[in-house]
Backbone bond lengths (Angstrom), bond angles and torsions (degrees), N, CA, C in turn:
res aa  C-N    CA-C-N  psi(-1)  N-CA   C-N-CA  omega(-1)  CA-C   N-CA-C  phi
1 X - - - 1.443 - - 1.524 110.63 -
2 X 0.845 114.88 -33.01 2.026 124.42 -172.92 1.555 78.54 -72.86
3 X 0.942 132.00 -74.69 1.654 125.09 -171.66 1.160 111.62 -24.32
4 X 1.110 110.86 -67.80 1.477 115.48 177.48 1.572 116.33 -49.24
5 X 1.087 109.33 -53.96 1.742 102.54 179.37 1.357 117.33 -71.75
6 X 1.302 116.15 -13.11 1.851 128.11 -172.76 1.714 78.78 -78.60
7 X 1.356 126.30 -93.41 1.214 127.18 170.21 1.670 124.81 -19.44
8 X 1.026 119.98 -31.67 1.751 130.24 151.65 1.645 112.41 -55.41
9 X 1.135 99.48 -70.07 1.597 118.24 173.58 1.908 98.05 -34.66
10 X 0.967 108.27 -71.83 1.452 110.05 -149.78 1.869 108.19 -66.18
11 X 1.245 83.83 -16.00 1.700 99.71 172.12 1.334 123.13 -74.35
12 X 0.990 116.26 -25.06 1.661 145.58 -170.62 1.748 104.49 -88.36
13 X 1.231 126.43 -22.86 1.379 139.10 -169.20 1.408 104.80 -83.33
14 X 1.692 116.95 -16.70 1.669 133.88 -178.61 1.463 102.01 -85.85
15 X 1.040 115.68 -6.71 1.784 111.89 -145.35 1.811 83.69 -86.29
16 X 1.418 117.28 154.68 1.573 136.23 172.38 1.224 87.25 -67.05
17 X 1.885 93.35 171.77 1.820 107.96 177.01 1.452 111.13 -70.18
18 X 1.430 111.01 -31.06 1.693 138.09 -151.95 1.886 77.41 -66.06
19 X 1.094 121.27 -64.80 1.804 138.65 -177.78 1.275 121.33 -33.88
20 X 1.350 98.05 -52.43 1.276 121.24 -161.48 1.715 110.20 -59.43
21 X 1.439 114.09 -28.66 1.324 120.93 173.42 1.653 126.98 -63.21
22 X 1.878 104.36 -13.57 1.039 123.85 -149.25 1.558 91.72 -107.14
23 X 1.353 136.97 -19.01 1.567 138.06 -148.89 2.038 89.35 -131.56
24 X 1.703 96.29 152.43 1.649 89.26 -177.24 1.559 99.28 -97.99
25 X 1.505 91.98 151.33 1.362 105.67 167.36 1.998 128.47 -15.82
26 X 1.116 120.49 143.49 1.497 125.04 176.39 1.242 118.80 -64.80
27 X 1.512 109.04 -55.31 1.253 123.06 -176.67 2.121 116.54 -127.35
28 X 1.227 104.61 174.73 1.396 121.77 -159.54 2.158 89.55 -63.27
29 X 1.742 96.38 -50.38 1.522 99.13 -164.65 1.962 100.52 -42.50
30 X 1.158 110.85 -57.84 1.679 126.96 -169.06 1.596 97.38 -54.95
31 X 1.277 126.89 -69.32 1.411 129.42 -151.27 1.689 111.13 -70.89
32 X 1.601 91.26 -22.55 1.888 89.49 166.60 1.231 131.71 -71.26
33 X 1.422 125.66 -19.63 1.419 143.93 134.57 2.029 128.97 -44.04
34 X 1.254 87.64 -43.15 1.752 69.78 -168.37 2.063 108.49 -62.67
35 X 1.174 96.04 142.41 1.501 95.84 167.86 1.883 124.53 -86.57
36 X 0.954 73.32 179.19 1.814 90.65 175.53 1.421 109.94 -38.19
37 X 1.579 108.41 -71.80 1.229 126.55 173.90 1.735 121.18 -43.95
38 X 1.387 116.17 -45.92 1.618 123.51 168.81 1.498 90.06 -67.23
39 X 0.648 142.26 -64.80 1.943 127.91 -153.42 1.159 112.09 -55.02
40 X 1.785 110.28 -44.61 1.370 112.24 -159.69 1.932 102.45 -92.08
41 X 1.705 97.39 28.42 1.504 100.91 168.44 1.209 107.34 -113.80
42 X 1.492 112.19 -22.85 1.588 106.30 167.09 1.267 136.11 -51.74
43 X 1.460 145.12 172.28 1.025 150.32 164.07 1.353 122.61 -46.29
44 X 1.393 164.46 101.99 1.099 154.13 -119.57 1.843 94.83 -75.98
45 X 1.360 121.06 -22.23 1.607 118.72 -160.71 1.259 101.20 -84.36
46 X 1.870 101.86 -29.03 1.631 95.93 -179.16 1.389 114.06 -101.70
47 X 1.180 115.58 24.68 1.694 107.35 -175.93 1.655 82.53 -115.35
48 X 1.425 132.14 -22.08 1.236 129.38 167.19 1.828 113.17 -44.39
49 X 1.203 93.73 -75.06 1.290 121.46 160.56 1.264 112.41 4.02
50 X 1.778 85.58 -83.31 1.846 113.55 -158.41 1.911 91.91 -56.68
51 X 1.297 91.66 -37.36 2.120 90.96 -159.57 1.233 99.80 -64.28
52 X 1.800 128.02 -43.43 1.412 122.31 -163.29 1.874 101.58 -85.19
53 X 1.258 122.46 8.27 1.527 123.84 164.48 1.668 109.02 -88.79
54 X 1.123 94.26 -45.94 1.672 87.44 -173.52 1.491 102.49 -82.38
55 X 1.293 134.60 -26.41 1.680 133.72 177.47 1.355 92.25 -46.86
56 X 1.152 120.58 -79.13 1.514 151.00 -165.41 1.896 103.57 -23.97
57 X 1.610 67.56 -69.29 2.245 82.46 171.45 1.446 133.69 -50.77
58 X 1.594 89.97 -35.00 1.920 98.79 171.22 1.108 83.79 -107.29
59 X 1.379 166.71 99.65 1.385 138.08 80.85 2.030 103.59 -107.48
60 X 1.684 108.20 -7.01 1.279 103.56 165.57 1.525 110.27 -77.89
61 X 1.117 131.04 -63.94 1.312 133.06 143.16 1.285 106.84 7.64
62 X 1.694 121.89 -94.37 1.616 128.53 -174.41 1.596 116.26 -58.07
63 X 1.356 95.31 -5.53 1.982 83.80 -177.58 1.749 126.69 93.80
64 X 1.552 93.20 -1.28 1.249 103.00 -168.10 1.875 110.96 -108.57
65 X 1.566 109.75 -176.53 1.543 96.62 170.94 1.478 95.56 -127.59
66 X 1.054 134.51 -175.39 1.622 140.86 172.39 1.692 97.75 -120.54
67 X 1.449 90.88 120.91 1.412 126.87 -177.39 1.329 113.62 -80.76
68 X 1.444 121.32 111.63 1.321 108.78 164.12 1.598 149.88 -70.40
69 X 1.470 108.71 23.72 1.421 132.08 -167.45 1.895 90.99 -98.08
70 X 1.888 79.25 -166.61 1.545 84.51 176.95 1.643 119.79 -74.66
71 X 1.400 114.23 4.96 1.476 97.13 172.98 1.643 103.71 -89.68
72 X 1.024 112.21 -21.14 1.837 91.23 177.01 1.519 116.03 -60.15
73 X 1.905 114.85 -43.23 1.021 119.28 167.90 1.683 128.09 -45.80
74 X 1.509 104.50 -31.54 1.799 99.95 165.51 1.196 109.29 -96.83
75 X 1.393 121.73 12.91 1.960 111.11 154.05 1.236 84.52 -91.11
76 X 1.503 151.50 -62.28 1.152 120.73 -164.31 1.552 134.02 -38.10
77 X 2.012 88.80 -48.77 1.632 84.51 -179.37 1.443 115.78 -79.06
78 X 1.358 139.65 -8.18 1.220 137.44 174.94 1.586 109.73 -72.16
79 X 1.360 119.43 -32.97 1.587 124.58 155.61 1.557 121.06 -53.25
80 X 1.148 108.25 -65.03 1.578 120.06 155.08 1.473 114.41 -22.61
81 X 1.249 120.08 -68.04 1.331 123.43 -168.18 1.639 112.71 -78.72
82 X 1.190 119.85 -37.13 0.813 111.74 152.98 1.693 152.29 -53.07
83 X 1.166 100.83 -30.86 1.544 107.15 175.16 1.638 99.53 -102.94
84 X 1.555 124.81 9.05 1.500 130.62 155.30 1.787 92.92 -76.23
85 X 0.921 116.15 -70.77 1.691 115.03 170.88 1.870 110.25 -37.46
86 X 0.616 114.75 -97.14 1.849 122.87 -176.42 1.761 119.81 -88.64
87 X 1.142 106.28 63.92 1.787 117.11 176.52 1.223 111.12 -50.90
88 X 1.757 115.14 -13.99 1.520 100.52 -175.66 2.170 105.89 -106.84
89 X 1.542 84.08 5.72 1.538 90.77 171.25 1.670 118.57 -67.24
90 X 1.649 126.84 142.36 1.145 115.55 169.41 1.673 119.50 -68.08
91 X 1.290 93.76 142.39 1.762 89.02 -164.98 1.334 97.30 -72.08
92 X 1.752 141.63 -9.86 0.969 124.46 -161.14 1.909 97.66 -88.13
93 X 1.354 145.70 -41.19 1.468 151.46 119.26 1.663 96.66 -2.02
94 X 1.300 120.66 -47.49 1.799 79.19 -169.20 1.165 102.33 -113.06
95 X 1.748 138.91 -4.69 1.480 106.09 139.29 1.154 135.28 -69.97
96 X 1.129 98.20 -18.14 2.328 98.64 174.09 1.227 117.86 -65.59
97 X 2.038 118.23 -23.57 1.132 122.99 171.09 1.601 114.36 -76.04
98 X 1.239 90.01 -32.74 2.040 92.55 175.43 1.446 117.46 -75.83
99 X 1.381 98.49 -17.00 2.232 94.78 177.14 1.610 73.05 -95.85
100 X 0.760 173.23 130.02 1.398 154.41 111.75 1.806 84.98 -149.89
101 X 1.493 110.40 -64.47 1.675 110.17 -167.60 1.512 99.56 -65.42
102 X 1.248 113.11 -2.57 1.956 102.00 -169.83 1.591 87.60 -138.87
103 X 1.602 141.39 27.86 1.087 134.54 146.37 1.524 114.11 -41.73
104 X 1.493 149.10 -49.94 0.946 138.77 -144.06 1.931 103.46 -86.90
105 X 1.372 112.23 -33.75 1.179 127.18 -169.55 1.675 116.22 -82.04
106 X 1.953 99.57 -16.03 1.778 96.47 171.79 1.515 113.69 -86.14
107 X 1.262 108.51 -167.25 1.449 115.71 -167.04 1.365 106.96 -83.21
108 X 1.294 165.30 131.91 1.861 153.02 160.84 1.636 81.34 -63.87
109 X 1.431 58.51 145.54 2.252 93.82 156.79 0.908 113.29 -71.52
């Protein structure tokens, strides 16, 4: 599967500037920057994307894993609501704050 997305990745490096707004970041340095507002201009597949890269990153960080039940769904909506509150917040700050306020309730690594 990494093949496949390494090979995704490298495809994405062709894309125009006009595009480029539309696909998530390459790496961790870029995607910790975009805000609320840039994501929710992306393509819905790549703002998927962008959210389950940076989840991923702060819940290694916090010690935790992301659950595919209904508690991932209320980190989603606590992400959600949050960048409904502060659009100019980086989305990567307000999911780290949502594994962070619901750290105790995910699974440890």
């Amino acid at each position: 599967m990494r093949s496949a997305v390494a090979g995704g990745l490298c495809g994405l490096l062709v894309l125009t500037s006009a595009a480029w707004a539309q696909v998530p970041p390459l790496n961790f340095d870029q995607a910790a920057y975009v805000t609320c507002r840039e994501a929710q201009a992306m393509q819905p597949e790549a703002r998927k994307q962008l959210a389950v890269f940076l989840a991923e990153h702060s819940a290694r960080y916090r010690g935790v894993s992301l659950p595919n039940d209904e508690r991932g769904g209320q980190l989603a909506m606590l992400v959600r609501g949050g960048c409904t509150l502060a659009p100019d917040a980086y989305l990567f700050t307000v999911i780290d704050r949502a594994i962070l306020a619901e750290k105790d309730k995910l699974p440890k690594r």
